[in-house]
VOMAR-945189 format. One line per 8 residues: number of its first residue (from 1); for each residue x negated, y, z negated of C-alpha. Coordinates in steps of 0.5 Angstrom, whole numbers. Example, Ala and Ser with C-alpha at 12.3 -4.5 7.8 and 13.67 -1.06 7.14 Angstrom:
<nodes>
1> -25,-9,-16 | -27,-2,-14
</nodes>
This chain:
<nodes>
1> 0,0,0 | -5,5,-1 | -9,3,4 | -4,5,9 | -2,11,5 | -9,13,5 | -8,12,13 | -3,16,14
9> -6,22,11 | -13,21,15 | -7,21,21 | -4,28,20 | -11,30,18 | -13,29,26 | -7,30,29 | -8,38,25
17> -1,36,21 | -5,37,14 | -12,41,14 | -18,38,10 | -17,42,4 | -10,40,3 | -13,32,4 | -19,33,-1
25> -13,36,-6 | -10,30,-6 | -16,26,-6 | -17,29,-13 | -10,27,-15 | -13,22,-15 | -20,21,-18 | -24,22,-12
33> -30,27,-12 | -30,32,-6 | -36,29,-3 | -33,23,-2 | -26,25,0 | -30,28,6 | -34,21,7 | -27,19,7
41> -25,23,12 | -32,21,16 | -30,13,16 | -24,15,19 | -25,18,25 | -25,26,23 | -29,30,25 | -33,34,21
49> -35,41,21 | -42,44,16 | -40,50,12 | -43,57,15 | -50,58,12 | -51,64,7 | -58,65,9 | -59,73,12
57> -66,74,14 | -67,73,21 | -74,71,21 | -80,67,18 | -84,70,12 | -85,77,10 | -81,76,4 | -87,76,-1
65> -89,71,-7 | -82,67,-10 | -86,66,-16 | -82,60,-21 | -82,58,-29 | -81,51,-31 | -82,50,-39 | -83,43,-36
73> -88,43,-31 | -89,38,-26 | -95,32,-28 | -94,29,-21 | -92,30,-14 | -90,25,-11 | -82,23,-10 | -82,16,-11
81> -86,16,-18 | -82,22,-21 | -78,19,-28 | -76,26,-30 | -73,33,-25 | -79,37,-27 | -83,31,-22 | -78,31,-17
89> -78,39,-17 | -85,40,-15 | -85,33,-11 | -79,37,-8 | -83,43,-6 | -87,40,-1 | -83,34,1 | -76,33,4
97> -71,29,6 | -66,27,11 | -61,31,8 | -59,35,3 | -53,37,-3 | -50,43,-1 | -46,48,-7 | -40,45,-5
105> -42,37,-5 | -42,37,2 | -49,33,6 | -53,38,10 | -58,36,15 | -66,37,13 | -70,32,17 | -65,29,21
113> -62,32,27 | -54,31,25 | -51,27,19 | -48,21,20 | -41,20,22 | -35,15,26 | -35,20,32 | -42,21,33
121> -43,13,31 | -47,14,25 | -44,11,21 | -41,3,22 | -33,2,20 | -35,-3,16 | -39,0,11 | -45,-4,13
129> -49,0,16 | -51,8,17 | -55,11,23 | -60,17,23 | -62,21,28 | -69,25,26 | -70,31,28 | -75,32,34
137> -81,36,33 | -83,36,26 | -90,35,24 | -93,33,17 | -97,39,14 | -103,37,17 | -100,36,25 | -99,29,25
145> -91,28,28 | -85,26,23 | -82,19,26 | -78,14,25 | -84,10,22 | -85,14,16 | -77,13,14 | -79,5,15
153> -84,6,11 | -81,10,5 | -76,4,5 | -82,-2,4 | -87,3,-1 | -80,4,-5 | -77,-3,-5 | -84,-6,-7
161> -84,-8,-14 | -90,-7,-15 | -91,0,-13 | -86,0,-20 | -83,7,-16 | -77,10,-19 | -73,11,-14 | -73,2,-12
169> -65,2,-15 | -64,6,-9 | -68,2,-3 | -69,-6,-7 | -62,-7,-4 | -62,-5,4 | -66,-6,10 | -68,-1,13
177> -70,-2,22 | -73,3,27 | -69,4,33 | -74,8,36 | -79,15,34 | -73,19,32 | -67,13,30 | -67,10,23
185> -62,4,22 | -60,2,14 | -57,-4,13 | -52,-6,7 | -52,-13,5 | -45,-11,2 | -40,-6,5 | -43,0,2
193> -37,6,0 | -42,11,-2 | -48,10,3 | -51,17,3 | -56,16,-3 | -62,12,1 | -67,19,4 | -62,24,1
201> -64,29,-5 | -69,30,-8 | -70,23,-10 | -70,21,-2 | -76,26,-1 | -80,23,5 | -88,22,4 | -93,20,10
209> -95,13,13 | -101,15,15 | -104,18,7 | -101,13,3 | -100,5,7 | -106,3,3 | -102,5,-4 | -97,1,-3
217> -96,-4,-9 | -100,-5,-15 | -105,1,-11 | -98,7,-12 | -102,10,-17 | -109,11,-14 | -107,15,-8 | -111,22,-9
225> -104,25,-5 | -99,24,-11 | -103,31,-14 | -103,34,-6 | -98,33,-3 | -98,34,5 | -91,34,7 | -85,37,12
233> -82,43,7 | -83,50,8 | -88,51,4 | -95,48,5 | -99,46,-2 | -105,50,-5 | -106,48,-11 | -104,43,-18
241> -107,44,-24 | -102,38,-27 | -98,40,-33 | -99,48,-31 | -99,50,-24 | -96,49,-17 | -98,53,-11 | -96,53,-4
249> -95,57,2 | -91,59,8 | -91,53,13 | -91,58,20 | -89,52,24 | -83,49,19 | -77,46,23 | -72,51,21
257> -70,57,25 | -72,64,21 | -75,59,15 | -78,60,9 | -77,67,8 | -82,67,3 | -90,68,4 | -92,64,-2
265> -90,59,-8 | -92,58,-15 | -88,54,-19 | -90,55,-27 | -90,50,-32 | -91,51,-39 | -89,55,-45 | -81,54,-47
273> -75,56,-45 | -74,63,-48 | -80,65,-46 | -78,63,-40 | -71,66,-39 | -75,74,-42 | -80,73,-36 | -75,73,-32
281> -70,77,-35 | -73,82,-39 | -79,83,-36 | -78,82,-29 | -85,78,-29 | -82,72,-25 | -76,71,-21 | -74,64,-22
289> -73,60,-29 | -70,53,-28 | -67,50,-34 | -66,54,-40 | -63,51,-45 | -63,56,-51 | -59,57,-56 | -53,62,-53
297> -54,67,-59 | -61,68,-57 | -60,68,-49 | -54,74,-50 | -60,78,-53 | -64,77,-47 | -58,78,-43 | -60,86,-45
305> -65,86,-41 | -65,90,-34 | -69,85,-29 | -65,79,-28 | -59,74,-30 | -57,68,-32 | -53,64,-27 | -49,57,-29
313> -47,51,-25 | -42,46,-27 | -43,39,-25 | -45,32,-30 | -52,34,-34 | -51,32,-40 | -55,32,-47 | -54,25,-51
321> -58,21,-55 | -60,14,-54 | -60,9,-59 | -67,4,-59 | -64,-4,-58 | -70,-7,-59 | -76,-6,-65 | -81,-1,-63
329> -85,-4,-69 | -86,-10,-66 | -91,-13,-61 | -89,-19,-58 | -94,-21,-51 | -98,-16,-52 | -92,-10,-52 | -87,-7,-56
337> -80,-6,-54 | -79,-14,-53 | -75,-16,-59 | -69,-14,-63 | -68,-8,-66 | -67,-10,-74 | -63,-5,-76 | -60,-2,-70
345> -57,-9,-67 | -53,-7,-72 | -46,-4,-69 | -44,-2,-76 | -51,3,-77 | -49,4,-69 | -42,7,-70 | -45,10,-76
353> -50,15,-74 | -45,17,-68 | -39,18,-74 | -46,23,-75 | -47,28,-70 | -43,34,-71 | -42,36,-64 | -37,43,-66
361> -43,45,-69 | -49,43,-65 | -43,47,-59 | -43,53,-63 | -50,54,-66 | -53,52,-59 | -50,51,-53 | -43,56,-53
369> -41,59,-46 | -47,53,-43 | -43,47,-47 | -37,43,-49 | -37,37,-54 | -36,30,-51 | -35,22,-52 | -37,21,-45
377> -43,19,-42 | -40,21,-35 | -37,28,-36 | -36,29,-27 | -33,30,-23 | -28,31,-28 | -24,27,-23 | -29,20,-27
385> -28,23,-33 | -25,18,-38 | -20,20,-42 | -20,13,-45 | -26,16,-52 | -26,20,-57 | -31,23,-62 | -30,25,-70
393> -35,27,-75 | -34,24,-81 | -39,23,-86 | -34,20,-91 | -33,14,-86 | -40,14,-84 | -41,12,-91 | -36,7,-92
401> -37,3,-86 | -44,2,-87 | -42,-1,-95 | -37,-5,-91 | -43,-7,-87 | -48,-8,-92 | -52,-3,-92 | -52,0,-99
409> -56,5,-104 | -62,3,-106 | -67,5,-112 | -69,12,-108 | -62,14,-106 | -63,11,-98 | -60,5,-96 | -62,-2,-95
417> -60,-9,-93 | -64,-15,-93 | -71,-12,-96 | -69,-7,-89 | -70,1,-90 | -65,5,-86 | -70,10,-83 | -70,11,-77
425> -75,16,-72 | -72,21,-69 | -75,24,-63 | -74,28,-58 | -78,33,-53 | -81,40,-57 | -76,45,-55 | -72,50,-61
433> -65,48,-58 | -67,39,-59 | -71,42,-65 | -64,45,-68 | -60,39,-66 | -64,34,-70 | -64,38,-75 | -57,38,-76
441> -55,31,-74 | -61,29,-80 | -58,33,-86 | -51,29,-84 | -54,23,-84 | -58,24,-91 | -52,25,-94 | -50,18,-92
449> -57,16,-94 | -60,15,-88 | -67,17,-88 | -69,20,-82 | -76,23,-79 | -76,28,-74 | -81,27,-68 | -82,33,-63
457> -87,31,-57 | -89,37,-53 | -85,36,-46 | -91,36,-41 | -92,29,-45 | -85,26,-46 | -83,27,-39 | -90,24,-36
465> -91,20,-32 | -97,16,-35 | -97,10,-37 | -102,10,-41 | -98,16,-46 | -94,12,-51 | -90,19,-52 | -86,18,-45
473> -79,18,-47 | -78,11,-42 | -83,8,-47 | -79,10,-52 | -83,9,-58 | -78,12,-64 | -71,9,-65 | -67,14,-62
481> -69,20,-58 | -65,27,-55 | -65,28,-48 | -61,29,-42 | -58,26,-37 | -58,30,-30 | -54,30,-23 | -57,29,-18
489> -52,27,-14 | -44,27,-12 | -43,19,-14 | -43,17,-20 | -46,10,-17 | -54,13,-19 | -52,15,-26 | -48,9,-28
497> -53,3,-26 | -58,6,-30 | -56,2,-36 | -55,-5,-32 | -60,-10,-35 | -65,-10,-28 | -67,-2,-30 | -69,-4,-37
505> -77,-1,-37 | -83,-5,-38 | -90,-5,-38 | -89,-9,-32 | -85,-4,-29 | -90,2,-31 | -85,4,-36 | -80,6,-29
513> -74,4,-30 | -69,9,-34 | -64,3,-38 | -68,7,-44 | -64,4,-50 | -65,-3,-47 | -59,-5,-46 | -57,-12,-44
521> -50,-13,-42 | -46,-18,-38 | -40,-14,-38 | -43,-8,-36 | -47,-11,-31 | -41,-14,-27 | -38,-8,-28 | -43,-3,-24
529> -44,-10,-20 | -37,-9,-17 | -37,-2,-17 | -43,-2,-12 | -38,-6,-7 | -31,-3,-8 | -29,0,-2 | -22,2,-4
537> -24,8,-7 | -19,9,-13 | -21,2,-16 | -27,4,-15 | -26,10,-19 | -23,6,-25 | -30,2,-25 | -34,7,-27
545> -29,9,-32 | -30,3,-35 | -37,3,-34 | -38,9,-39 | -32,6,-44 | -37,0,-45 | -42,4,-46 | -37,8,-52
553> -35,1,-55 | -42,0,-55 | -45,5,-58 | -50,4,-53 | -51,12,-52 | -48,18,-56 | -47,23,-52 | -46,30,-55
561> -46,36,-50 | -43,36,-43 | -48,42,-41 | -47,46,-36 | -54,48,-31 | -56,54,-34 | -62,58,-30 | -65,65,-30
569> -65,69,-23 | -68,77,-22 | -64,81,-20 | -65,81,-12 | -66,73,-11 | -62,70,-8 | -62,62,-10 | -57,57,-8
577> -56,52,-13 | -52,46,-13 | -49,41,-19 | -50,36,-15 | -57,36,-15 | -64,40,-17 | -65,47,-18 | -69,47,-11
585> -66,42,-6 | -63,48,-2 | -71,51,-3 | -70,53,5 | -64,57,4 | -67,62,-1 | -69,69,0 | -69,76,-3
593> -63,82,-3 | -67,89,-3
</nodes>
């Protein structure tokens, strides 16, 4: 019956009797995301139109330096290896993809000529394949030319596991074949509903064949060009002081018309997010912050300033913390993280730390006009958010399900089972928002007899990719951390499978994988196993539902803030950013408004 509902409206779509707007209203009547409502409209034969571009300068270069602060600044820069955002921003800046995330969630074409659709036989009516016409004339940094063998590669560097890429969830599962120089076809061994992740966003950044086919493999991390980069992008690399500073500048023969505008590039790291959002918006120094998270009280005072804003975006970004279901203590084969955790394997002590997080609180001393409190690890598109959890804050009935449970007052006033302390590490990166929010979670749980440490890691640390750092949050070396947990795409697919048991990080993994809590569930792994074939889009919606509700009856997770992505701008910058994906994905598109 749907089916042929669904039909029926992509047949007055074509026939002019409804138009595209009134189509995707409906579709999220219906709990189906914009993006996916136009896929739809795609596969069955619509033809598509891309949105007008906003970009005004009619003319490569002139625009001066575009100078950017990230408090996390970039450790590594190659797209594939990047665990955290900061590392798919720097890789970003030099590298690209076949597409990206516009503003609205619509696809636009970076390194391929069109995207794919039924009407110009890109995409096959079965959902089992997609092709890609590449856009003819584009060359590396260096002159070489991009061609379809670079896109083959990518797919065989990604999926191997030794390589241990962060991006092997995207590629493990589909092949990829070489139709000509400019004509890659990606093929799905299932009907594939959503199959535009391969080679789209900044995680789907493109690297060159010829400087890494010796660094496929167990050689990944070797390659001299994950420090610098030799990409297609607008900007060509200059400079990597890992941790502090990247530089590029102008690519005067870059494949966009009247692109980039500006002359050079240099991507800051370091410091923290205050001082970031001043120098952008009190004292002019720079033009771009990502990624402030500062309490709201603190940010209106900067406000005042007269050189710049604060600008805000809704998507899915979330702050949540996860909870440790393995010992972190013990070593077992020669690595920690191996075996069950003594006291949070415990449901009771689980539920009790999230009856513990006084979210009203962290919201109003915190986040304000930048968050709102959530039960749900999946917050968007709100047309996926569960209305099935909810969240209470209650110190009483913390206490009382852990005497239930066993747990009882010791001697020096914190409780115990079993000879077992209730102590708990607590980490998280250094930042005066994190700092806050642990503080007030670890006063709720002292008053239920929860001794808790505090642990802050210096970002640069906690979000690097070194396998040899212990404080990364992928090692997770504490027993619950604060973090967040950000969109970089439309589907709910990419965030939702990180917690299947096959994305559980390892030393053999090189502590890839983002199943930080490592959480083995079959339920779950079902769930999203079906999810990833469901074709019908309103059952495959109420997958993901169940998904994020597996993990609140679980506790796997507590989520704590649903954040909007908040950044500072100058004045005259004039950025585009989308929810959907990173602050940089549309760097092409940037300019300034004298």
């Amino acid at each position: 019956m749907f089916d042929a509902a669904l039909r029926g409206l992509i047949d007055k779509v074509k026939s002019g009797s409804m138009d595209r707007r009134a189509f995707v209203q409906r579709m999220i009547c219906i709990g189906i995301t914009p993006p996916m409502a136009t896929q739809i409209l795609a596969i069955g034969d619509v033809a598509t139109a891309a949105p007008p571009s906003t970009y005004k300068p009619t003319k490569c270069g002139g625009g001066g330096p575009l100078k950017m602060l990230w408090w996390q600044g970039p450790t590594l820069l190659n797209p594939h290896l990047a665990t955290s955002m900061k590392d798919q921003d720097g890789s970003r800046l030099f590298y690209e993809p076949l597409a990206c995330w516009d503003p609205d969630g619509n696809l636009q074409p970076v390194l391929a000529a069109e995207i794919p659709s039924i009407q110009n036989g890109g995409l096959a009516p079965d959902g089992k394949s997609a092709t890609w016409k590449l856009k003819p004339g584009v060359k590396w940094h260096d002159g070489k030319p991009f061609t379809a063998d670079d896109v083959v590669f990518n797919w065989e560097y990604a999926k191997d596991p030794d390589t241990a890429a962060a991006t092997t969830a995207t590629y493990r599962s589909t092949t990829v074949e070489r139709i000509d120089d400019l004509t890659v076809r990606i093929l799905f061994s299932k009907p594939t509903p959503f199959w535009a992740d391969a080679f789209v966003g900044a995680p789907g950044a493109i690297i060159p064949k010829h400087l890494f086919a010796d660094y496929r493999g167990n050689k990944s991390l070797k390659a001299s060009n994950n420090l610098s980069p030799v990409g297609t992008g607008p900007y060509k690399f200059i400079e990597f002081k890992p941790g502090e500073l990247v530089r590029g500048e102008i690519n005067p023969q870059y494949h966009m018309t009247g692109r980039p505008y500006f002359d050079t590039i240099e991507m800051k790291g370091g410091g923290d997010a205050v001082s970031a959002a001043r120098a952008v918006i009190q004292t002019g120094e720079y033009d771009f912050g990502s990624n402030i998270q500062v309490e709201d009280d603190v940010l209106l005072r900067i406000e005042k300033g007269s050189k710049g804003r604060s600008i805000r975006v809704a998507g899915a970004d979330v702050e949540f913390i996860a909870l440790n279901f393995t010992d972190p203590n013990t070593e077992a084969d020669q690595e920690r993280s191996k075996t069950k955790h003594p006291l949070l394997s415990d449901p009771a002590v689980r539920k009790a730390i999230a009856l513990l997080v006084d979210r009203e609180t962290i919201k109003k001393a915190i986040y304000g006009r930048a968050g709102n409190t959530t039960a749900n690890f999946l917050n968007g598109p709100e047309q996926f958010v569960s209305k099935n959890t909810s969240w209470e804050f209650s110190i009483e009935k913390a206490a009382k399900l852990l005497d239930d449970a066993g747990w009882k007052p010791g001697s020096d006033g914190v409780r115990e089972k079993d000879g077992r302390k209730l102590k708990l590490l607590f980490q998280s990166s250094t930042n005066g928002a994190r700092q806050k929010t642990q503080a007030i979670i670890k006063h709720a749980c002292q008053k239920a007899a929860i001794d808790v440490e505090l642990k802050s890691v210096v970002a640069s640390a906690f979000f690097s990719s070194d396998v040899a750092n212990p404080d990364t949050y992928t090692r997770f070396n504490a027993d619950i951390e604060l973090l967040a947990s950000l969109s970089t795409q439309p589907d709910p697919e990419r965030r939702m499978r990180t917690f299947h048991s096959r994305y559980i990080p390892s030393e053999e993994s090189k502590w890839q994988g983002f199943n930080i809590p490592r959480y083995a569930s079959r339920d779950y792994d079902a769930v999203i196993d079906a999810a990833e074939v469901e074709i019908d889009p309103v059952k495959r919606a109420a997958l993901f539902v169940k998904a994020n509700d597996i993990l609140w009856q679980d506790t796997v997770l507590i989520p704590v803030i649903h954040r909007m992505r908040v950044a500072a701008c100058s004045n005259t910058l004039r950025p585009v950013i989308s929810s959907w994906t990173t602050d940089i994905d549309n760097l092409h598109d940037w300019y300034r408004e004298v």
